[in-house]
C-alpha positions as CSV (number, residue, x, y, z in Angstrom):
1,X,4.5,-8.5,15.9
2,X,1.3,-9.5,14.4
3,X,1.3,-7.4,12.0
4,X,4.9,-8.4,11.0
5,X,3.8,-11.4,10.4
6,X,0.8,-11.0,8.0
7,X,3.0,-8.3,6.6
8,X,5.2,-11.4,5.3
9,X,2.9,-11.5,2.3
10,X,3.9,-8.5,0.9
11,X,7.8,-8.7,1.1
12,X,8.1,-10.3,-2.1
13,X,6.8,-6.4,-3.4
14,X,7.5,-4.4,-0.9
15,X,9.7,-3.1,2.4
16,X,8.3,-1.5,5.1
17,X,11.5,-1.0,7.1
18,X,13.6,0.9,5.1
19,X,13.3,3.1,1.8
20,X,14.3,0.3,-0.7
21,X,11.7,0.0,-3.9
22,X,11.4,-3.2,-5.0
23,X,8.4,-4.4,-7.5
24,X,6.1,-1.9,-5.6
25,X,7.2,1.2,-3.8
26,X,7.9,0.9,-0.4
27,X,5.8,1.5,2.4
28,X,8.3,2.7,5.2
29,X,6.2,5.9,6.2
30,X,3.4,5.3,4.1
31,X,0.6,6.4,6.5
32,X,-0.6,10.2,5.3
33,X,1.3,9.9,2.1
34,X,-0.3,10.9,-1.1
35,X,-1.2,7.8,-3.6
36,X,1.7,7.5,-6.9
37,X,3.6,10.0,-4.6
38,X,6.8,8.5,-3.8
39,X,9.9,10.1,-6.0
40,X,12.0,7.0,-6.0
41,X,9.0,4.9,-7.5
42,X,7.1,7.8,-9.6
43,X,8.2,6.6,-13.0
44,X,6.6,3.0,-12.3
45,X,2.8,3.7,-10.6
46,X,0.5,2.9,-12.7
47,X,-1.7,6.1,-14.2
48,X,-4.7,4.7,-12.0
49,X,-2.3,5.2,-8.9
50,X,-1.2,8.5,-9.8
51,X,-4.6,9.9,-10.9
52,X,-5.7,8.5,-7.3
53,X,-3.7,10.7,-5.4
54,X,-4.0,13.5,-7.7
55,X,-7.9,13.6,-6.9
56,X,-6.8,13.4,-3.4
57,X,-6.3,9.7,-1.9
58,X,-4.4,10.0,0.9
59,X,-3.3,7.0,2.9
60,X,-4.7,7.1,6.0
61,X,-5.8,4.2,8.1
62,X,-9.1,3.8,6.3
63,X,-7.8,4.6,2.9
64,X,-5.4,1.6,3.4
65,X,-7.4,-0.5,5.5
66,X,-9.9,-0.2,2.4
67,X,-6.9,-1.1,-0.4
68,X,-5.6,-3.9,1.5
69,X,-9.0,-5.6,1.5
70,X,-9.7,-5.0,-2.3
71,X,-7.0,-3.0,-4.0
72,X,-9.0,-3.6,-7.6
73,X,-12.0,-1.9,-6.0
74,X,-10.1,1.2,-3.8
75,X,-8.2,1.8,-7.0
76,X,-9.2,0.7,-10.0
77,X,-6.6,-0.1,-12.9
78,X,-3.4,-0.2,-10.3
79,X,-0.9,-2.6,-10.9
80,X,-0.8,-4.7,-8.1
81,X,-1.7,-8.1,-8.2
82,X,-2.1,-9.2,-4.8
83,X,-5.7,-10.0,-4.6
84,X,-6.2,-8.5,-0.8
85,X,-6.4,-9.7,2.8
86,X,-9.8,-10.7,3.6
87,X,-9.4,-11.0,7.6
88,X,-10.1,-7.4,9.4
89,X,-8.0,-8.8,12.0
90,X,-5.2,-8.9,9.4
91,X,-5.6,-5.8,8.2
92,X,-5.9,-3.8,11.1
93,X,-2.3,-5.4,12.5
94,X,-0.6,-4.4,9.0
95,X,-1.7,-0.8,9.1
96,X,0.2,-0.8,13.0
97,X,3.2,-2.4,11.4
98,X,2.9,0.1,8.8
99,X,2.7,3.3,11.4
């Protein structure tokens, strides 16, 4: 539930609960995918998404843990604008909503 909640301030980008792309791809079963993998959104990552997960990013809890608290750092040149969650509290309860 906490993690619902913080998750909040990515619904204007993103679903978690279902498949549905909206600005970003969504994250329903995001845990162990491969970055700028997702068919239904390949066409919009950004090459610094895609190049991510061709040298091998894989989303696993510290992978995302480590984008969620500076996504200009983790991956350099993506697209999103969302500046990060600062709060390890935060983050950790996203990445359980998420799984």
């Amino acid at each position: 539930d906490a993690g619902k909640k913080v998750f909040t301030k990515c619904m204007a980008c993103h679903e978690a609960a279902t498949d549905k792309d909206k600005v970003g791809p969504s994250l329903h079963g995001v845990i162990w995918r491969t970055a700028g993998t997702l068919p239904s959104f390949e066409a919009k990552y950004s090459d610094a998404m895609k190049k991510a997960g061709a040298a091998g990013l894989v989303w696993d809890e510290a992978n995302i843990a480590a984008y969620l608290k500076a996504p200009k750092e983790k991956v350099p040149g993506n697209k999103m604008a969302f500046a990060g969650l600062k709060d390890d509290t935060d983050i950790a309860n996203v990445i359980a909503y998420l799984e």
